[in-house]
C-alpha positions, 0 to 999 in steps of 0.5 A: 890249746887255750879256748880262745886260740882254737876259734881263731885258728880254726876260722883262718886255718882250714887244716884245724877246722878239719881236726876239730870237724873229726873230733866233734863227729868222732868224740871218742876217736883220736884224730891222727894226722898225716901228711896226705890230710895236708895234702888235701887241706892244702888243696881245698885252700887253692879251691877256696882263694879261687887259685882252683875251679875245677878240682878232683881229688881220688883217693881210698875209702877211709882216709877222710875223703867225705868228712874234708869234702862233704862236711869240713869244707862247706861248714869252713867255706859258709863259716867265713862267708854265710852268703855263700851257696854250696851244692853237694850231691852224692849218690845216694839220698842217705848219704846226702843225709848223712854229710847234712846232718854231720854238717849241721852237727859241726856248725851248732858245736860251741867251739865252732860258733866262737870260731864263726860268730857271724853265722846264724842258721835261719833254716834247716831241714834235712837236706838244707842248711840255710843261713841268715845271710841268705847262704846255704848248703843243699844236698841232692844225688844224681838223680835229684831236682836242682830246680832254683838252686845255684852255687858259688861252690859245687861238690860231687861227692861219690856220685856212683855206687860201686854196684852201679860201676859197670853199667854204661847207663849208670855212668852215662847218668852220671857224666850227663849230671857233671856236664850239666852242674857248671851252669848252676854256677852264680859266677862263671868266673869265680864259681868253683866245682870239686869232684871227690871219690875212689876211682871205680871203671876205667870210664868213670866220671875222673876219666872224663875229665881227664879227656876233658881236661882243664882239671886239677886232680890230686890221686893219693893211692894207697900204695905209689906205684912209683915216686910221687911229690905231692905239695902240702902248702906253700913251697912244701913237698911231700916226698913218697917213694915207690911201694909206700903206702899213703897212711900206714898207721891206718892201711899198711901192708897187711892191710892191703893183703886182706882187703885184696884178697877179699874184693879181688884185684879188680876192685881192689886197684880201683878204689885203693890205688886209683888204677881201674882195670876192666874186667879180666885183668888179673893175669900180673902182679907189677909188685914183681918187678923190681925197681932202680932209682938210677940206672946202671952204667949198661954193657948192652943196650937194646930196642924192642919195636912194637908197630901200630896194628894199622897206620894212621888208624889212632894206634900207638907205636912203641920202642922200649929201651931196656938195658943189661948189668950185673944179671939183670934187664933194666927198663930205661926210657919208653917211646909210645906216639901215634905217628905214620910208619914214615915219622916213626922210621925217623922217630927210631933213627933219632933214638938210635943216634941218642941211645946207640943200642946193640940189638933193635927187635922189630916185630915184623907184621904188617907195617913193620916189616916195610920198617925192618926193611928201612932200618937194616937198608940205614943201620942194617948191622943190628937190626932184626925183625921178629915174627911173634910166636903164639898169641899176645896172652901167652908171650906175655907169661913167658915174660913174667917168667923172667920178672917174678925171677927178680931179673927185669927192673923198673925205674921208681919214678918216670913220666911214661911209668904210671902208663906203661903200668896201668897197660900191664896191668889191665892186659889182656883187656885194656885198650891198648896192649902196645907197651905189653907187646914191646915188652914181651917181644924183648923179655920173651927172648932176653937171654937170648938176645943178650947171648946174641949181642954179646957173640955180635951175631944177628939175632936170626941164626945161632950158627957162628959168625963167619963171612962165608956162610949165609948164602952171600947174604951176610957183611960186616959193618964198622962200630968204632972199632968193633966188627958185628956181623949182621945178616939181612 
């Protein structure tokens, strides 16, 4: 690239000023791009045109998360506009150091001031970069003083050590510096703030602003759990199918493989894939289902209904829907509400007339037997009630018998899958376990029900059909042609 093209470039793109930013910090070390590095340029443009106020970016260590954050962006933002006034806080004075020192770095380099000739840096020190226009970068921590200060751009840059992650204090610490920065902001309406860090407590500070909402949040896993389009510029997408990792060349297979046997799948989920787990969540690995990009035509369809503990108290209802062809069991749709037993009696009736299933399993505690009873009294030929055997811990090994032997399938890409995932994978110590109790339900018993259906008895008794036996209590319903015989 000729000397004068590389200023020009780098002063309109913010993607090459990115790659020069490496490669003065890194003299000896070849850049390599990567699509997510786009991904992230793309998505600090948005923040810089004002098209994003509030954004987060999660993503692993060593994939170029501070160099873009803490040091490519403010020099790039401040280069094109020295009246502008920046904020970066980390968790640490080191590390606020650190990024300064890096930052002045890129600003002093000769191809940066071509590319930037109307910056002049008037001050500086170790925590301030100042400039001639009255502009700035600060840095500070969590715990630092802002006194005086103000921001068109405000960047949090890993705000919490990992060692600090489980204490409630230290987080609460945290939330309460986040929740106080937008008032440093010169302009509500045009004022911007950026979060970037690894995710590292199921309450940690990305989880705030979900609940909050009103963020725009790039996650870029080390490996998708399912497929994931991210767009890179205008109008571009990059594509990324389940079980790829984000940058291989850089973190592959292997890895992966080290890195979690050393921090342990806890930690591992959290600050690789973006999963955080609470404590205790090691008893499944989701890398033993195995994954469909379109469903089969399926001979059999089933429901597995899991009631909310206590109506009305903020729980969630569940149905799955799985499907059986060529051997195996496939995970088609998830229905999940809080609703009143009354809503979720029409919510199955309407799933009913959609999915038309052979066997509905409802587990028939509390609230869900009075459902058993109002869905065999309006269907009555297909459904059962099921009451559960042993504790949730243990119906739910039996069921990764059947998944680690390769017979339990998931889709690659569904709205409902990044949340049925992360509930599997933080049982037995997540908040909710409403998708796992549905799920073993029916893997718990799979092939037993899949004898049933296929015999059309009802799932409570093996003996065989006939229209005699069961006290009287047995009929036969009409199935467009076929005849199931269902005792109630």
């Amino acid at each position: 690239m000729e000397d004068m093209e590389l200023p020009m470039l780098m002063r309109n793109d913010f993607g090459v000023h990115l790659e020069k930013t490496f490669n003065i910090l890194n003299p000896t070390t070849l850049f390599v791009p990567n699509w997510h590095v786009s991904a992230i340029a793309w998505h600090c443009e948005q923040v810089i045109s004002g098209d994003i106020q509030r954004s987060a970016i999660c993503l692993a260590p060593r994939h170029l998360k501070s160099t873009i954050a803490s040091v490519a962006l403010p020099t790039f933002v401040l280069g094109r506009d020295p009246s502008k006034k920046i904020i970066c806080a980390s968790y640490s004075d080191d590390l606020a150091k650190l990024f300064s020192n890096q930052s002045r770095e890129v600003m002093t380099d000769k191809v940066y001031q071509k590319a930037f000739p109307n910056l002049k840096l008037a001050k500086t020190q170790e925590q301030f970069l100042g400039t001639s226009q009255g502009g700035y970068r600060f840095s500070t921590t969590p715990g630092g003083s802002l006194l005086g200060f103000g921001a068109d751009l405000i960047i949090v840059d890993d705000p919490i050590k990992i060692q600090d992650a489980d204490s409630e204090v230290e987080r609460e610490r945290v939330r309460h510096l986040m929740a106080t920065l937008p008032a440093r902001l010169n302009k509500q309406k045009t004022g911007a703030m950026m979060l970037v860090m690894h995710r590292v407590h199921e309450n940690d500070l990305v989880a705030s602003i979900l609940e909050q909402g009103g963020w725009t949040v790039l996650n870029l896993p080390a490996q998708a759990q399912q497929d994931e389009h991210t767009p890179y510029g205008p109008n571009l997408v990059h594509v990324r199918k389940a079980g790829e990792f984000l940058h291989p060349e850089h973190f592959g297979p292997e890895e992966a493989a080290r890195t979690k046997r050393e921090l342990g799948k806890r930690w591992y989920e959290a600050l690789y894939n973006q999963n955080p787990l609470p404590p205790g969540s090691d008893l499944f690995d989701v890398s033993m289902f195995k994954r469909y990009d379109k469903a089969p035509v399926c001979d059999y369809i089933f429901f597995s209904v899991d009631v909310a503990t206590v109506a009305d108290a903020g729980d969630f209802s569940v149905c799955t829907i799985w499907g059986h062809a060529d051997g195996g069991f496939f995970l088609l749709d998830v229905w999940r509400k809080r609703v009143t037993v009354p809503q979720l009696e029409q919510a199955i009736l309407e799933l009913d007339g959609k999915w038309n299933p052979h066997l509905i399993v409802v587990e028939a505690v509390g609230s869900g037997r009075s459902l058993v009873q109002y869905l065999q009294e309006r269907l009555g030929r297909y459904v059962h009630g099921r009451t559960p055997r042993g504790s949730k811990q243990h119906r739910f090994e039996a069921a990764t018998l059947m998944i680690s032997k390769g017979q339990a399938f998931l889709p690659n890409s569904a709205p409902w899958l990044e949340t049925y995932l992360k509930e599997l994978l933080a049982f037995p110590n997540g908040k909710h376990d409403d998708q796992v109790d549905s799920t073993s339900q029916f893997l718990y018993e799979a092939s037993w029900l899949l004898k049933l259906a296929k015999q059309g008895q009802n799932p409570r008794s093996a003996r065989p059909a006939n229209a005699e036996g069961w006290g009287g209590n047995v009929r036969y319903y009409g199935l467009g042609g076929r005849r199931r015989l269902v005792g109630y």
